[in-house]
C-alpha beads as a LAMMPS data file, in Angstrom:
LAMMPS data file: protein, C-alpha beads

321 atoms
320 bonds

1 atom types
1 bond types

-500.0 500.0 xlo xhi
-500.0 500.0 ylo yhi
-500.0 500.0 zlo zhi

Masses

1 110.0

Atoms # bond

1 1 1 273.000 -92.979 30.451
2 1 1 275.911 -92.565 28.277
3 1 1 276.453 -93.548 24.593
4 1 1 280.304 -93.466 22.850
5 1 1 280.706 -91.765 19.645
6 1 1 282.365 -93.200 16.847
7 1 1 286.116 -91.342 18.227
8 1 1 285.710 -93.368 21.414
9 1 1 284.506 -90.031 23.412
10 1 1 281.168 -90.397 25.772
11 1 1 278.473 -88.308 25.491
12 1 1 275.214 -88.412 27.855
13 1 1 272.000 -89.356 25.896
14 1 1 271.307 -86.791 23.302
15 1 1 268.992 -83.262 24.290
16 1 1 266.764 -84.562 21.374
17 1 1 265.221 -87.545 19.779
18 1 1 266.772 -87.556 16.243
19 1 1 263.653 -89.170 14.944
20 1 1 261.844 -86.221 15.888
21 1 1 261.506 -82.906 13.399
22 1 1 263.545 -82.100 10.810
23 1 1 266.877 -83.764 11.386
24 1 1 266.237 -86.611 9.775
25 1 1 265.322 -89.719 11.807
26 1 1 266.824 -93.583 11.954
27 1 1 264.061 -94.590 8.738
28 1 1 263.881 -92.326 5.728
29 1 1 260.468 -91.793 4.718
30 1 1 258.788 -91.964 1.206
31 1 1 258.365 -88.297 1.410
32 1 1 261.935 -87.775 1.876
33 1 1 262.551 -90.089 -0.551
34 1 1 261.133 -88.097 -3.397
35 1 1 262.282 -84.695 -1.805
36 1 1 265.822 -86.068 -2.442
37 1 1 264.898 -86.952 -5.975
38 1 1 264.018 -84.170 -6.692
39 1 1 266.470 -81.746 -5.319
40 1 1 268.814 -84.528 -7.558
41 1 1 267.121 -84.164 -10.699
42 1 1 266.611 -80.948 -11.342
43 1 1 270.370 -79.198 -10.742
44 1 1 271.225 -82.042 -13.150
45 1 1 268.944 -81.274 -15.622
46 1 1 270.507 -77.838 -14.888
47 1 1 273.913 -79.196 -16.186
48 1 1 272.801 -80.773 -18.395
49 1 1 271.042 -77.728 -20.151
50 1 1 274.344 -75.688 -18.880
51 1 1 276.138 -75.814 -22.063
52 1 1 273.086 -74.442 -24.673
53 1 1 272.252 -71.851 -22.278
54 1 1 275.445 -70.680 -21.679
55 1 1 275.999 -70.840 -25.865
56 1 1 272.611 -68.779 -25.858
57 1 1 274.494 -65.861 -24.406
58 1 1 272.689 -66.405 -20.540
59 1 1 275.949 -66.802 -19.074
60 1 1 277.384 -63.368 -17.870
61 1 1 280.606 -62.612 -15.248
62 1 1 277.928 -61.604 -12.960
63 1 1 276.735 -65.218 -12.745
64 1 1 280.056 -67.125 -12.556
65 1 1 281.231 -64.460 -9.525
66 1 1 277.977 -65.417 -7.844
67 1 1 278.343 -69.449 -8.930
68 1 1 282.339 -69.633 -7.783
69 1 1 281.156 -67.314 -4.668
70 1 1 278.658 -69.766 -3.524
71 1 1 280.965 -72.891 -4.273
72 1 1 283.482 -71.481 -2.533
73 1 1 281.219 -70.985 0.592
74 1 1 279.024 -73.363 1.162
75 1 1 281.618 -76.141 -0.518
76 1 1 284.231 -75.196 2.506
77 1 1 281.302 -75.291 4.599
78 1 1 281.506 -79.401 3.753
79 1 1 285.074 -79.633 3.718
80 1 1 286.448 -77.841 6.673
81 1 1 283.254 -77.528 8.965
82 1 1 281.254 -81.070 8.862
83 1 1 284.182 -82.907 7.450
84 1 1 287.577 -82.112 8.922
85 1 1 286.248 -80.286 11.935
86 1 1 282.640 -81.758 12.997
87 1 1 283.545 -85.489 11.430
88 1 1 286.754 -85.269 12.676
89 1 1 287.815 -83.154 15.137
90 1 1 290.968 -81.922 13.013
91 1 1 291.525 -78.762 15.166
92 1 1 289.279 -76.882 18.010
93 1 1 286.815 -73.612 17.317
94 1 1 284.369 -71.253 19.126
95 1 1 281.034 -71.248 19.383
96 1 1 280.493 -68.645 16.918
97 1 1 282.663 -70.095 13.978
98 1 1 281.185 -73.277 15.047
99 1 1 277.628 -72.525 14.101
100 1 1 279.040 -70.288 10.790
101 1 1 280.876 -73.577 9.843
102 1 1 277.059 -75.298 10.139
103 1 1 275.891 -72.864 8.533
104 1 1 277.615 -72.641 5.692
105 1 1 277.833 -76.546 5.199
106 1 1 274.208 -76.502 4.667
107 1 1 274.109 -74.487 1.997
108 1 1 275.366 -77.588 -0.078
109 1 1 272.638 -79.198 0.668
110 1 1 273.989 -82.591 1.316
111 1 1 271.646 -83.116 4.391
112 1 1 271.552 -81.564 8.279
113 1 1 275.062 -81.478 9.753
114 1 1 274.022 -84.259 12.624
115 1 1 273.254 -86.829 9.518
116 1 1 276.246 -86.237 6.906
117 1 1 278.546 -85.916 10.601
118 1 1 277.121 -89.506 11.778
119 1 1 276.702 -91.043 8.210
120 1 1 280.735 -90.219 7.650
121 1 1 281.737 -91.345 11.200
122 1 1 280.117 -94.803 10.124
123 1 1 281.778 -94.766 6.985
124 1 1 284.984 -94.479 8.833
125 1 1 284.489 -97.268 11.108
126 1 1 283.556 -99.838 8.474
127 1 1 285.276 -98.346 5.214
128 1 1 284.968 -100.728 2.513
129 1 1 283.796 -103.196 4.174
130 1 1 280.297 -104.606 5.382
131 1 1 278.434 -101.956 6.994
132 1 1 279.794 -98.900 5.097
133 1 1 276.930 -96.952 4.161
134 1 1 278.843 -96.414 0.418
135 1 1 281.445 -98.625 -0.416
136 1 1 282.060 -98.974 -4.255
137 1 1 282.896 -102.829 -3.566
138 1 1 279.600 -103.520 -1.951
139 1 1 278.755 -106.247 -4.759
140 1 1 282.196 -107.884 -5.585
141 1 1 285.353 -106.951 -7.273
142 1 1 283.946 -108.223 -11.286
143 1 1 283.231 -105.406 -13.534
144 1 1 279.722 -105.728 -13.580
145 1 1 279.713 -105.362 -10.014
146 1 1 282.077 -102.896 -9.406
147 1 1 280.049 -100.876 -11.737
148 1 1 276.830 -101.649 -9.510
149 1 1 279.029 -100.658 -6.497
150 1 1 279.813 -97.169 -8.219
151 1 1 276.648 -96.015 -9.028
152 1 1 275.363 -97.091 -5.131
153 1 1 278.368 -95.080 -3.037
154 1 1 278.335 -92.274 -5.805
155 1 1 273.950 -91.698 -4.913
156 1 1 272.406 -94.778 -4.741
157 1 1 272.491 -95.256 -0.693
158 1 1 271.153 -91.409 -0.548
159 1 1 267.940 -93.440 -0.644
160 1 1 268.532 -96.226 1.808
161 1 1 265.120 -97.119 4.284
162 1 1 267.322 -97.554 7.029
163 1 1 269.389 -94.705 7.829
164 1 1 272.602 -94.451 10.362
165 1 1 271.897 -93.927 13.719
166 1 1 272.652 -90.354 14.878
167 1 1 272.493 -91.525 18.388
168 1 1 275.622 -94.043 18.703
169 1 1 277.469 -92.053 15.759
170 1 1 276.948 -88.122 16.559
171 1 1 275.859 -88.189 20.239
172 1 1 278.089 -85.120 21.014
173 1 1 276.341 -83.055 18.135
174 1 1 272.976 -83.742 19.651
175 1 1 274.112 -82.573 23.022
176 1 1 275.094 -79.450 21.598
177 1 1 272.043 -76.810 21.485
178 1 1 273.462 -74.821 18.850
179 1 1 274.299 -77.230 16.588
180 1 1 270.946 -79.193 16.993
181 1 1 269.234 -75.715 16.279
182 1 1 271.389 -75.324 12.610
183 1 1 270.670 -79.233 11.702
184 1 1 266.659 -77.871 12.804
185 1 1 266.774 -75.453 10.337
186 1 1 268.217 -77.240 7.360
187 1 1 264.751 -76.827 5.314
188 1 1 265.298 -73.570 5.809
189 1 1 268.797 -73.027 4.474
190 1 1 267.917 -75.100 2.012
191 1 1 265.623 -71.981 0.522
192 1 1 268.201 -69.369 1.881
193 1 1 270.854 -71.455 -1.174
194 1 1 268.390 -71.615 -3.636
195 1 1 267.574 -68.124 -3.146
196 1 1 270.129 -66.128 -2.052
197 1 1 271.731 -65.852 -5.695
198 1 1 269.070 -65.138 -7.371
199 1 1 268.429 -62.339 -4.778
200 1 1 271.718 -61.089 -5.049
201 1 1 271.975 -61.551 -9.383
202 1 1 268.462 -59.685 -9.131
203 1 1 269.960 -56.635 -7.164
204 1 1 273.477 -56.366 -8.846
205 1 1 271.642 -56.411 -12.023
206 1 1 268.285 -54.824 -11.196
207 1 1 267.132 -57.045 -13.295
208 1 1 264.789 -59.997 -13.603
209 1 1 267.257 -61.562 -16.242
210 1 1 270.081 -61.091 -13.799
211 1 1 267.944 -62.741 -10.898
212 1 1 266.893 -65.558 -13.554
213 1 1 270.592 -66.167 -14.974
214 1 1 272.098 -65.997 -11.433
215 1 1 269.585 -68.869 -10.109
216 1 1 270.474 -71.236 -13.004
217 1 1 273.985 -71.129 -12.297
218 1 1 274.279 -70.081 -9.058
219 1 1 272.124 -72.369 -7.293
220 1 1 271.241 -75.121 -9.912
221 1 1 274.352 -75.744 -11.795
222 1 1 276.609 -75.317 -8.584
223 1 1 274.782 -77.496 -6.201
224 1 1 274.662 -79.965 -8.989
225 1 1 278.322 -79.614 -9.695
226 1 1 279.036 -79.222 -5.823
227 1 1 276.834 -82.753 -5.154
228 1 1 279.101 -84.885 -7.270
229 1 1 282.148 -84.069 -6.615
230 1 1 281.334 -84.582 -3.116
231 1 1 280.165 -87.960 -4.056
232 1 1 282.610 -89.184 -6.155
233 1 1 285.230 -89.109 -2.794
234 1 1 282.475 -91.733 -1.988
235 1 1 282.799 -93.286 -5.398
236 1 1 285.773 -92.777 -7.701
237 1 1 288.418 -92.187 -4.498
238 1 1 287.573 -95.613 -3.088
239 1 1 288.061 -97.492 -6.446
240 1 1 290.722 -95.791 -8.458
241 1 1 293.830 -93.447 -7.847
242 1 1 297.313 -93.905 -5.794
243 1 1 297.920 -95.299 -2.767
244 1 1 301.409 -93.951 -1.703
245 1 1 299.844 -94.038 2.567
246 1 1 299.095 -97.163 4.473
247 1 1 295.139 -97.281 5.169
248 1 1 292.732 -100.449 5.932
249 1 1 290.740 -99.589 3.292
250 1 1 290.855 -98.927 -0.470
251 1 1 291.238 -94.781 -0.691
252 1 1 293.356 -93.336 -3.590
253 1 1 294.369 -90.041 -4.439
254 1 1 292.473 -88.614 -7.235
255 1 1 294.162 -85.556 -8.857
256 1 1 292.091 -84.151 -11.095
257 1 1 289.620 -83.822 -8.538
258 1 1 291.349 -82.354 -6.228
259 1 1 290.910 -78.467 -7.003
260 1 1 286.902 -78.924 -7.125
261 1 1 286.873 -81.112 -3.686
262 1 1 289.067 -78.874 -2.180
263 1 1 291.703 -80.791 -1.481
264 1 1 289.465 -83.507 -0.243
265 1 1 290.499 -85.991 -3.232
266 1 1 293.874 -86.447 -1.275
267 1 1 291.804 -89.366 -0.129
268 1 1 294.178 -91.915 0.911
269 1 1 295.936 -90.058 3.462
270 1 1 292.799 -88.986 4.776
271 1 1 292.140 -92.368 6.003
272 1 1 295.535 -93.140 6.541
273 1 1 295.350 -90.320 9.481
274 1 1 291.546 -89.355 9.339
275 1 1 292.043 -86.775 12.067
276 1 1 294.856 -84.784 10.190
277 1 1 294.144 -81.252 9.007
278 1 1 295.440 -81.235 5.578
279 1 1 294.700 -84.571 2.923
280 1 1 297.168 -82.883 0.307
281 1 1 300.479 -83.877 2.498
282 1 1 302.543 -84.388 -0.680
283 1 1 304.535 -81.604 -2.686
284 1 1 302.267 -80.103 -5.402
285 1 1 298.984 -81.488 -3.798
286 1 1 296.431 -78.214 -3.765
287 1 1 294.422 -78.210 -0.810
288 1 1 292.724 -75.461 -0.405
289 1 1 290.673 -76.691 2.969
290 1 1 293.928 -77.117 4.777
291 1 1 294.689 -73.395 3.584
292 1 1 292.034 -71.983 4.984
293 1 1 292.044 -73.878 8.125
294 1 1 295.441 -72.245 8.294
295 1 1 294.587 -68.443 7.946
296 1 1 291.716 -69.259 10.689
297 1 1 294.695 -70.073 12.878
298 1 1 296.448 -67.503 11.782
299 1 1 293.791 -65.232 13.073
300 1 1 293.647 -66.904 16.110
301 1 1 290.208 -68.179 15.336
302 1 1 291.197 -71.784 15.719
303 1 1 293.609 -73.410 18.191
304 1 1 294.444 -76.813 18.590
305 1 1 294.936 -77.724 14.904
306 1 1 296.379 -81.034 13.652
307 1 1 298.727 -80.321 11.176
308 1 1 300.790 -83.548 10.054
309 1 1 304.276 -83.941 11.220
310 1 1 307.187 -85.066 8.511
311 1 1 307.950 -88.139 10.585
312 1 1 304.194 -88.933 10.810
313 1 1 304.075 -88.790 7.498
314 1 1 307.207 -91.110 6.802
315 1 1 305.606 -93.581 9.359
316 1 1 302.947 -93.719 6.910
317 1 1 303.881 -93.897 3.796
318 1 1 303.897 -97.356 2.114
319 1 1 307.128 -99.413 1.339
320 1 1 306.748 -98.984 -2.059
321 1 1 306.232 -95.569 -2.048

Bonds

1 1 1 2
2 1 2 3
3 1 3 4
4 1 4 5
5 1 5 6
6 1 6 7
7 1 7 8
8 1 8 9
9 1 9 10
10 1 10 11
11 1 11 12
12 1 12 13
13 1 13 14
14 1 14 15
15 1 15 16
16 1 16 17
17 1 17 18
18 1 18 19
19 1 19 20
20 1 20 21
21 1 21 22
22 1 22 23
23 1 23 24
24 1 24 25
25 1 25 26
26 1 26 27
27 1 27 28
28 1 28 29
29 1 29 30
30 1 30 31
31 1 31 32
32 1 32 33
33 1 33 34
34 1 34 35
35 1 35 36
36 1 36 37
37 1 37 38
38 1 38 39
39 1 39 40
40 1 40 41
41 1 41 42
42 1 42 43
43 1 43 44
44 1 44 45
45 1 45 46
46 1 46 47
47 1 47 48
48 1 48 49
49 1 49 50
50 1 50 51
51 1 51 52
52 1 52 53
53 1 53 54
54 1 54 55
55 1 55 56
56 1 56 57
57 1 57 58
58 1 58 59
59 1 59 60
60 1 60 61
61 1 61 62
62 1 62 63
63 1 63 64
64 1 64 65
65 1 65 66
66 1 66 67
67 1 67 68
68 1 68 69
69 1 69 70
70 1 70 71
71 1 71 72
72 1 72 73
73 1 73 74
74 1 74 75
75 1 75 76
76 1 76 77
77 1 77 78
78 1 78 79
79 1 79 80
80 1 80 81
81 1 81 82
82 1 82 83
83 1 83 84
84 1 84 85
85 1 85 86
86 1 86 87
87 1 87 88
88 1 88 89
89 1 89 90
90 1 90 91
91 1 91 92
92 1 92 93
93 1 93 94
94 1 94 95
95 1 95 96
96 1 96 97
97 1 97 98
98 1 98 99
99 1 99 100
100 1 100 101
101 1 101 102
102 1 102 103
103 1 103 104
104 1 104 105
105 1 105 106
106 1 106 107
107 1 107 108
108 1 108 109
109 1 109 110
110 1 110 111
111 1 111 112
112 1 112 113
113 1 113 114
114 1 114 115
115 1 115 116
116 1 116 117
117 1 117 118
118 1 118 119
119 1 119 120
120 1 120 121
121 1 121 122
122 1 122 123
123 1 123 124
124 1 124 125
125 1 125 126
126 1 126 127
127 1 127 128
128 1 128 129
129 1 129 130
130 1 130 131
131 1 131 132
132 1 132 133
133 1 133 134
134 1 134 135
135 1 135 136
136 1 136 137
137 1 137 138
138 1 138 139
139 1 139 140
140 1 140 141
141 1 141 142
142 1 142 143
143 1 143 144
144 1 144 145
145 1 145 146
146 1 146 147
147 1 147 148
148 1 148 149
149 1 149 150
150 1 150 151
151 1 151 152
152 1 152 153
153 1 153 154
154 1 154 155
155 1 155 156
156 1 156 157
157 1 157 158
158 1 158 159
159 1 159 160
160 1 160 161
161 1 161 162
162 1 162 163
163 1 163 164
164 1 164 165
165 1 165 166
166 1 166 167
167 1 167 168
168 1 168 169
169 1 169 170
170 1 170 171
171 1 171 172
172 1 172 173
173 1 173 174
174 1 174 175
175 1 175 176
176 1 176 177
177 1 177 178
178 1 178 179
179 1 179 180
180 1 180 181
181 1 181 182
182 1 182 183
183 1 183 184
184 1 184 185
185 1 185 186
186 1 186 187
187 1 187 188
188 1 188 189
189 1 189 190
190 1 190 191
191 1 191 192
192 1 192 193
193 1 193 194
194 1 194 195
195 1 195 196
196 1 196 197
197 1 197 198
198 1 198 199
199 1 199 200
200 1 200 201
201 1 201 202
202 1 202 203
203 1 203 204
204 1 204 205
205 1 205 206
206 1 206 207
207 1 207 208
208 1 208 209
209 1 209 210
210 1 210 211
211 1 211 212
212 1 212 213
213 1 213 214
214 1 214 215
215 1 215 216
216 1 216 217
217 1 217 218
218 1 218 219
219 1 219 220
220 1 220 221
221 1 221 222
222 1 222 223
223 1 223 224
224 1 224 225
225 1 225 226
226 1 226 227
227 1 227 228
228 1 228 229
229 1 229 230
230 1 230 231
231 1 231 232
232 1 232 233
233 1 233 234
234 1 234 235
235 1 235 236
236 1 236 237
237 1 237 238
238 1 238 239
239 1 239 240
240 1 240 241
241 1 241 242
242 1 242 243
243 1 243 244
244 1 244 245
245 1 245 246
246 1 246 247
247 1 247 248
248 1 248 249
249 1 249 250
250 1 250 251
251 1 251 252
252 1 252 253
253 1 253 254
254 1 254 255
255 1 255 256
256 1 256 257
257 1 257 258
258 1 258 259
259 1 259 260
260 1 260 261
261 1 261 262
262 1 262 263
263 1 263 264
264 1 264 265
265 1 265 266
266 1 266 267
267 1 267 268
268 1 268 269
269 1 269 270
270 1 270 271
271 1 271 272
272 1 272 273
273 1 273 274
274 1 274 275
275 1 275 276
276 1 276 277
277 1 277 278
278 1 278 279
279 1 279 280
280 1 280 281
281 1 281 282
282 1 282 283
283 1 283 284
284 1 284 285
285 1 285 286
286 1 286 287
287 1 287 288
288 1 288 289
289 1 289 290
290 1 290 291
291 1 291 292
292 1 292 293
293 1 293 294
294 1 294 295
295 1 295 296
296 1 296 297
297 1 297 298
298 1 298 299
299 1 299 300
300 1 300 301
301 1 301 302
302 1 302 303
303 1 303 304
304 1 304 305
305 1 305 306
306 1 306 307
307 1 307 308
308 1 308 309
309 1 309 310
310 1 310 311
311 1 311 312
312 1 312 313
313 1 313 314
314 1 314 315
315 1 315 316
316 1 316 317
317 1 317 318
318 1 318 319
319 1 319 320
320 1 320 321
């Protein structure tokens, strides 16, 4: 039996039964429900509480190297690895950077790589309109609505009953062993992020202060910071900014998001040409996703990449752009 994945490509039924473990299956359970709330809540208490403590002297260069660090790693891991490469298929990788890129996308804990990969995919197919797991315009296009339809794409469908269906959108991720064996051990790399820089603040420190100050910001504050960014390209880019590129959907450009989304505010090219490396096409548009999908080619780590073309570009642009 074979089952086509949201690209058109065909797949033959998946190694494993996504309902099964820890990949999170086709109904979300109450359980998970409240495991989501929480890991919600508390980083943004976190921020919340970010500006006192850093006023109360707990906020030392130790802990914003070990915040940015962290960002920087497991924020890429989103952007480039279940985004532009397992989402999309912007350019071709190895095994090895292929599980790092996993890897490291966990760490922002926005879910095992199979979900987010076939919870975007669906997005794609149905953007903004019935059936798109977080369109802002869900309710209508009055105010009161709108505002509805923010607060659902931006977290409100996090804790939807009925969840996509990993099978029909990411059958080629469950046919992959590897991959299947990261998106296993999400619970697990959960800890390893919540951890890690505390461990690390801890030993640079030698210091229980320094392990103390380094989990605040370094795990709470950034995966608080890191979860809604990510979400407002779910919210914000798909009711507001410019639309200089033709797309079906409503996508803008954001600007003053792009720097923290790493480049993945450049939203309405993205859909205009979903499978194109770099979102920031335009001159003065940071992307720093595209940049290092670049020095990974430059290595010779990745080959295949899908860098856009000038006349693509032109044949996309909008008349009255």
């Amino acid at each position: 039996m074979t089952v086509a994945t949201a690209t058109g490509a065909r797949a033959s039924e998946p190694l494993v039964d996504p309902a099964q473990g820890t990949m999170g299956g086709e109904q979300q359970s109450l359980a998970e429900r409240i495991t989501l709330g929480v890991f919600i809540a508390v980083p943004f208490v976190a921020v919340l509480a970010a500006v006192p403590v850093a006023w109360g002297g707990w906020l030392g260069w130790r802990d914003v190297v070990i915040a940015v660090g962290m960002y920087a790693i497991s924020g890429h891991g989103i952007t480039v690895g279940f985004h532009r490469y397992f989402t999309h298929g912007s350019f071709k990788a190895p095994g090895w950077l292929r599980v790092t890129m996993a890897t490291a996308g966990s760490l922002a804990i926005e879910g095992p790589v199979v979900r987010w990969v076939a919870d975007h995919r669906k997005h794609h197919k149905f953007s903004d309109k019935d059936g798109d797991p977080h369109s802002p315009w869900r309710y209508g296009e009055t105010v009161p609505a709108l505002l509805k339809g923010l607060w659902y794409a931006h977290m409100g469908w996090l804790f939807d009953v009925e969840q996509t269906d990993q099978r029909q959108y990411a059958p080629d991720l469950l046919q992959d062993r590897a991959i299947v064996r990261v998106s296993k051990a999400f619970p697990a790399l959960v800890a390893v992020s919540l951890i890690l820089p505390a461990l690390i603040g801890g030993l640079w420190s030698w210091s229980w202060q320094g392990a103390l100050t380094a989990f605040f910001w370094g795990s709470l504050v950034r995966v608080a910071l890191l979860h809604h960014v990510t979400w407002s390209i779910n919210s914000i880019c798909h009711a507001v900014g410019e639309r200089p590129f033709k797309s079906r959907d409503r996508s803008g450009n954001v600007w003053w998001l792009a720097v923290l989304s790493m480049g993945e505010s450049w939203h309405n090219l993205h859909h205009a040409d979903p499978t194109c490396a770099r979102h920031g096409v335009l001159r003065g548009q940071v992307d720093s996703s595209a940049r290092i999908i670049w020095m990974f080619e430059k290595l010779g780590w990745v080959r295949d990449v899908r860098w856009p073309s000038p006349e693509r570009i032109a044949a996309k642009r909008t008349l009255a752009a």
